[in-house]
Phi, psi and omega in degrees: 000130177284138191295183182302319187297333171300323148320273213275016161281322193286123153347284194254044184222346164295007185236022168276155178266172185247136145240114164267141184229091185206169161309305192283141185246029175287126201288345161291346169286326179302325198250349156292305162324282160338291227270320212270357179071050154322141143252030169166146179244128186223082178290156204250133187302156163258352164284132158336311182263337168282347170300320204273336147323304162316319191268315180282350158313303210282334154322293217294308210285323217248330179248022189213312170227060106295145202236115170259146160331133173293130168253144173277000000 
C-alpha cells in the first residue's frame, strides 16, 4: 500500500478520505497522521463489541452523512 502522502500527492486518488485505524493513541502518531493530511485518526477498541461499534460509527459517518466528492 502507498503511503498516505503519496495518496494524497496523487491527482486521482486525492480526494479518497484516509482513515487510521490503529492501536496506537501516542500523540506524535497522531499529529503525524494529521500533518500527512489523515482525514480521521481512530483507535481501534481492544474489546470485540466496542471494535465492532467502530467500525459501524465509522460506516454510519463516511458511508451514510459524509458528503464526499465523485472519483473519476
Amino acid at each position: 500500500n502507498p503511503p498516505m502522502s503519496e495518496i494524497k500527492s496523487d491527482l486521482e486518488l486525492c480526494l479518497l478520505p484516509v482513515l487510521i485505524l490503529t492501536t496506537s493513541q501516542n500523540a506524535q502518531d497522531i499529529a503525524d497522521a494529521y500533518r500527512l493530511h489523515a482525514n480521521a485518526y481512530i483507535a481501534k477498541p481492544l474489546q470485540m463489541a466496542r471494535f465492532r461499534e467502530t467500525i459501524q460509527a465509522i460506516e454510519q459517518f463516511w458511508l451514510a452523512a459524509a458528503l464526499l466528492p465523485s472519483v473519476r
